[in-house]
C-alpha positions as CSV (number, residue, x, y, z in Angstrom):
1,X,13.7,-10.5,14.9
2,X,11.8,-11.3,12.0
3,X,10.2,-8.3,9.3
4,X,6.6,-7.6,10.5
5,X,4.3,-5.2,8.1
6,X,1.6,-2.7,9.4
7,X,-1.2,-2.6,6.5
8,X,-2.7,1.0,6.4
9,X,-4.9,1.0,3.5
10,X,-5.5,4.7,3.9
11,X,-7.0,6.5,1.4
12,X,-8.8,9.5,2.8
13,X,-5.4,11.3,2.3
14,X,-5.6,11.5,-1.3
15,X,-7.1,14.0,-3.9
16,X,-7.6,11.4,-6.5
17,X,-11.2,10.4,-7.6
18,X,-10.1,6.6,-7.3
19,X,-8.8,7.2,-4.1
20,X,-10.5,4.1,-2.6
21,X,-8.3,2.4,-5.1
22,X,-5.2,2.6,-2.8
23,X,-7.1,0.3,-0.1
24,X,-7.3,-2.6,-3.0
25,X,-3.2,-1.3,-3.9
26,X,-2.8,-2.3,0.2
27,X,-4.4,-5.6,0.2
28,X,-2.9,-6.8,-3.1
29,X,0.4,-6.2,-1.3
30,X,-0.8,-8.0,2.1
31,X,-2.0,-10.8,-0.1
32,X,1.9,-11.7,-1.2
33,X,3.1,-11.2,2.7
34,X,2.9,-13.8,5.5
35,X,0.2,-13.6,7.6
36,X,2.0,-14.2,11.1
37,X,3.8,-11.2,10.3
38,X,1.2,-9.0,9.4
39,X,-1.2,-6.6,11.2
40,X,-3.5,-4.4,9.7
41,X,-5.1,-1.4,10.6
42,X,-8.6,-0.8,10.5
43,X,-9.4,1.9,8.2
44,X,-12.9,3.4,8.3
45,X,-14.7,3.7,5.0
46,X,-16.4,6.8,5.6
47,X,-14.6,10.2,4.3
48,X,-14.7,12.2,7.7
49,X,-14.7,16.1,8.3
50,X,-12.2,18.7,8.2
51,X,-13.4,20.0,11.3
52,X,-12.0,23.7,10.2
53,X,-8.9,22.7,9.8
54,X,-8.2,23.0,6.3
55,X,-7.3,19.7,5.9
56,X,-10.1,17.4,4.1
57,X,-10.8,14.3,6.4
58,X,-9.0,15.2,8.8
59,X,-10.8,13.4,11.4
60,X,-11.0,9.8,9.8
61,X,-6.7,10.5,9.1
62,X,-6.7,11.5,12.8
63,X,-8.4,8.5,14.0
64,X,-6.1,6.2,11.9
65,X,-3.0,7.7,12.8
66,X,-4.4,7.0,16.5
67,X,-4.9,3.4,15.7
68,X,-1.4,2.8,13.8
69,X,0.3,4.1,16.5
70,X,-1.1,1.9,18.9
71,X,-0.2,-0.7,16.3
72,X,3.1,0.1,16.1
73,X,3.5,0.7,19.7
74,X,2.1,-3.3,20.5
75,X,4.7,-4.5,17.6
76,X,7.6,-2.8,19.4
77,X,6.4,-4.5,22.8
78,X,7.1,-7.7,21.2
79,X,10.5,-6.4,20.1
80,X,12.8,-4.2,17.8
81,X,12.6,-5.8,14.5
82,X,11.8,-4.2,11.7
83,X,8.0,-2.9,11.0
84,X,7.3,-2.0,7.2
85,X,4.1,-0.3,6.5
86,X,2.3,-0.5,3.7
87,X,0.0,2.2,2.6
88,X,-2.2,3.7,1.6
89,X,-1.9,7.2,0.5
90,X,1.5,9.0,1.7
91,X,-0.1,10.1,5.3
92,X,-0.1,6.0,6.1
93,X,2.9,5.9,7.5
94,X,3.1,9.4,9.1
95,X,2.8,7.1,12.9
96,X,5.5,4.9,11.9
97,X,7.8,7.8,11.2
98,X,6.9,9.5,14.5
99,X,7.2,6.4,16.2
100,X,10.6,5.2,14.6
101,X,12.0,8.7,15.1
102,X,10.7,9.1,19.3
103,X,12.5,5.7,19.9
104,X,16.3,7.1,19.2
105,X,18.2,10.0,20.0
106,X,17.4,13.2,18.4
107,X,19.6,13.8,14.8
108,X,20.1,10.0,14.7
109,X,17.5,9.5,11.9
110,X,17.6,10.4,8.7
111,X,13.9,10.4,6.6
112,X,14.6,9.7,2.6
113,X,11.4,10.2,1.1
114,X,11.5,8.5,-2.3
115,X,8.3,10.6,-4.3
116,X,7.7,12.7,-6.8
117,X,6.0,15.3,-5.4
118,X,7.5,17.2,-2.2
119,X,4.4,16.8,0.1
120,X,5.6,20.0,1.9
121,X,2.7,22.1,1.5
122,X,0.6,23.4,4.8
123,X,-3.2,23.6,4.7
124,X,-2.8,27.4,4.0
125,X,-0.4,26.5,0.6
126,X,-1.8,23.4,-0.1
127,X,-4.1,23.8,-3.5
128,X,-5.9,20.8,-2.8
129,X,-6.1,20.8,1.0
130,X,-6.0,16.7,0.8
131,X,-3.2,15.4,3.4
132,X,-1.1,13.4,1.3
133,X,0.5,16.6,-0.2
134,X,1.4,17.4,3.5
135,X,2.9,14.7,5.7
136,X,6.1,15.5,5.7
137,X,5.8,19.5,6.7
138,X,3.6,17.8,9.5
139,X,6.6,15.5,10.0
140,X,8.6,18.4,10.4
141,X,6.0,19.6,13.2
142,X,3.7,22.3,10.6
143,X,0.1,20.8,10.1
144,X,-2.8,20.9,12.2
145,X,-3.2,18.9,15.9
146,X,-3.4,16.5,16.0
147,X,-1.5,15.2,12.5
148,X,1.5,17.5,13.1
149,X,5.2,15.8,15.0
150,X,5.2,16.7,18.4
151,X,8.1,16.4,21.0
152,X,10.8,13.8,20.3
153,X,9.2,12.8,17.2
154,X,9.7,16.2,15.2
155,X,12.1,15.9,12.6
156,X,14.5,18.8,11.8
157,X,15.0,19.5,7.8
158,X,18.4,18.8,8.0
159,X,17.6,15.1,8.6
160,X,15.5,15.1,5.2
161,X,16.9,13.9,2.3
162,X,14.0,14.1,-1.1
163,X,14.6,11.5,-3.4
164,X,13.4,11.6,-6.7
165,X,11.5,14.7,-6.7
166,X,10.6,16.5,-9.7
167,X,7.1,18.6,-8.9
168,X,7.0,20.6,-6.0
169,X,4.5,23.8,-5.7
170,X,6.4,26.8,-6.0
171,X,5.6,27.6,-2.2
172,X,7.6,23.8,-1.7
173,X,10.2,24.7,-3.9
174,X,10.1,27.8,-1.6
175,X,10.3,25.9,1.6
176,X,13.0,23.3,0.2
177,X,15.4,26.6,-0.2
178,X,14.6,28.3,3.0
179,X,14.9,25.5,5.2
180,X,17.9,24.3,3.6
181,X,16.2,20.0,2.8
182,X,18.9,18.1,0.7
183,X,17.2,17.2,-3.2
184,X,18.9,14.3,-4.7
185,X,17.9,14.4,-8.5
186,X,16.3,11.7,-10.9
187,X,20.2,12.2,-12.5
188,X,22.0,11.8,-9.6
189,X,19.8,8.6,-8.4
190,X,21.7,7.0,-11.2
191,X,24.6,6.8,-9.0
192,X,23.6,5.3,-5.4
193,X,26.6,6.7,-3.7
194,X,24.6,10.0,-4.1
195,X,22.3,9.2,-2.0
196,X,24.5,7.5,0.5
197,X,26.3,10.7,0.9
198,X,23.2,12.5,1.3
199,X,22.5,10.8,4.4
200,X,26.0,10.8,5.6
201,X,25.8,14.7,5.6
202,X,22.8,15.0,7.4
203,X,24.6,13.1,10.4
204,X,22.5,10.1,11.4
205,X,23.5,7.2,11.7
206,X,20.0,5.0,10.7
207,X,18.2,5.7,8.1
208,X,14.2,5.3,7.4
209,X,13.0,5.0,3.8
210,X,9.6,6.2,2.4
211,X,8.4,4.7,-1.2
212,X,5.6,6.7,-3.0
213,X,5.7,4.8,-6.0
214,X,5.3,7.6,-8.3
215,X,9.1,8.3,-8.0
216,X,9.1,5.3,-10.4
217,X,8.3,6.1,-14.3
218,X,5.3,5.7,-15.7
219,X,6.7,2.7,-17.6
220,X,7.9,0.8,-14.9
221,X,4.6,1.3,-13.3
222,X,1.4,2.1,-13.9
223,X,-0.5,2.1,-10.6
224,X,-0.6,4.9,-9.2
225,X,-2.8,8.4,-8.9
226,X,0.1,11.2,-9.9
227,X,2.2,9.8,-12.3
228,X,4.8,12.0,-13.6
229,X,7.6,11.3,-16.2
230,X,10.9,10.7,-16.2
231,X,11.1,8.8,-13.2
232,X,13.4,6.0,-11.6
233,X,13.8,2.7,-13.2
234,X,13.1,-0.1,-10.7
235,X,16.1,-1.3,-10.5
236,X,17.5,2.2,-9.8
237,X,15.3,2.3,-6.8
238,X,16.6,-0.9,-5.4
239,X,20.5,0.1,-5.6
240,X,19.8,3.2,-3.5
241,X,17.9,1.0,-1.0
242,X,20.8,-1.8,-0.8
243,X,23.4,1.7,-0.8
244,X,21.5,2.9,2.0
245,X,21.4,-0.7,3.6
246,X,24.7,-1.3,3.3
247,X,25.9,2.1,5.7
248,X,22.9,2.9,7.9
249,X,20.9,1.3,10.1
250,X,17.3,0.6,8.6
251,X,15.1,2.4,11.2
252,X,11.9,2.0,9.6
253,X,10.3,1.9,5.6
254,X,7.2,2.2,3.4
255,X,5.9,1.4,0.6
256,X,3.0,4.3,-0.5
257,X,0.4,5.4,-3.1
258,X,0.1,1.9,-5.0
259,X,-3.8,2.0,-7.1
260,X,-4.3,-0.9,-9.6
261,X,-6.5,0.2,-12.1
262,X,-7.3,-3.7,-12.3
263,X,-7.0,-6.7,-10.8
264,X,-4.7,-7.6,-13.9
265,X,-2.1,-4.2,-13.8
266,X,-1.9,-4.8,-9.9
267,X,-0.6,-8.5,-10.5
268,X,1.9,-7.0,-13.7
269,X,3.1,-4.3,-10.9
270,X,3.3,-6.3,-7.8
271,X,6.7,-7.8,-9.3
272,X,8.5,-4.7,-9.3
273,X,6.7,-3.7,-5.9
274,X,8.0,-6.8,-4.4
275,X,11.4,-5.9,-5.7
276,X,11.6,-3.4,-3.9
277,X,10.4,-4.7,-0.8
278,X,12.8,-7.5,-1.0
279,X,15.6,-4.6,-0.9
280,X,14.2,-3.2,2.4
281,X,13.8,-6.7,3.6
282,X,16.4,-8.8,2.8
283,X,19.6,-9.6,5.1
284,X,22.6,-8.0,4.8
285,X,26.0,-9.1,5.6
286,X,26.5,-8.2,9.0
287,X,23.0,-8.6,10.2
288,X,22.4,-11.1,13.0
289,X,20.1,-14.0,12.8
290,X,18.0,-14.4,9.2
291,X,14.8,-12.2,9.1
């Protein structure tokens, strides 16, 4: 089956003040994909209401999360290729992990979350209360209904591998101790085995990859909200992917938090996003028919 792509150009997740940047990040991405193979959610412009929840907008994120899951559920209906989404803020692929997750066995999927940041506070931690610092606590079934994992689709730490991560909150840093999640560093990410062996330990036997761009340094690219230094080369990033590729089963991927400052940076940065989607993409040796 051919690679189809779920746009989510989220941004209501986000604590940036260009936050509505990451829906022109989306589009310049759809704009290099093929249009048969794309579908694309409709995100609302307005901000929406926390409703109490101590999550900012959490009923516009609600509401999109609804309708990417019905996305993704129509995509699968056709059949079990691989969907790529393409955010968005972090939370804009929070259905596709729940979905790729509920459609195997339980422990057989491993989450690496390529980002900078943990997003593992809860809306009581959280200093900004804005989502995107949260989906993957709610992944691992802590955030407010209706964002948080329920049933089959709850991921257990164990099957969590961070990649890349160099600022979490202290009460993340906390969490990432106590609960016992697997931190590959920057310095080991120079080696892909690493990462391979990160996986293998957690015991699954498919793997589905998450892409916040910040995990990249600042001077491979420039658009994005949180940058922080010292980050992954591009090319770094696409040797883990192909590592990953190579020994697991791709259940699912994203691309995440991409916010062109200008029409010009986005065109300057798309090459190295592209890059990297071409790892996710691309056939390997002992997949069937080209994608």
């Amino acid at each position: 089956m051919p690679t189809r792509f779920l746009i989510v150009p989220q941004w209501q997740g986000s604590s940036s003040s260009r936050a509505m940047q990451l829906m022109d990040g989306a589009a310049a991405v759809a704009g290099d994909l093929p249009a048969s193979a794309t579908t694309t959610v409709d995100v609302p412009m307005e901000a929406g209401e926390s409703l109490g929840s101590g999550v900012n907008r959490l009923s516009s994120i609600s509401m999109i999360r609804d309708r990417a899951a019905a996305a993704l559920t129509e995509l699968s209906a056709i059949g079990d290729g691989l969907i790529v989404t393409i955010g968005g803020d972090c939370a804009a692929d929070l259905a596709s992990v729940q979905h790729a997750v509920s459609r195997r066995p339980s422990g057989s999927v491993a989450l690496v979350w390529f980002d900078a940041h943990g997003d593992l506070n809860t809306a009581e931690s959280s200093p900004s209360a804005a989502f995107h610092g949260m989906v993957l606590r709610a992944l691992l079934g802590e955030a407010p209904d209706p964002l948080a994992s329920v049933g089959d689709a709850v991921l257990a730490p164990h099957s969590v591998v961070l990649a890349g991560t160099r600022e979490l909150d202290d009460g993340e840093a906390a969490y990432v101790d106590e609960a016992g999640i697997r931190l590959v560093t920057i310095e080991e990410l120079h080696t892909p085995d690493a990462l391979v062996d990160a996986v293998v330990a957690t015991g699954a036997d498919s793997v589905y990859v998450h892409v916040d761009l910040d995990v990249l340094d600042p001077g491979a690219m420039s658009g994005v909200q949180f940058p922080e230094p010292f980050g992954l080369q591009p090319e770094e990033v696409v040797a883990a992917i192909t590592a990953l590729r190579g020994r697991f089963e791709l259940a699912g991927a994203a691309i995440t938090e991409f916010a062109p400052r200008t029409p010009d940076a986005a065109s300057d940065d798309l090459t190295v996003i592209l890059r990297i989607l071409g790892a996710l993409t691309r056939r390997m040796p002992d997949d069937g028919a080209p994608s």
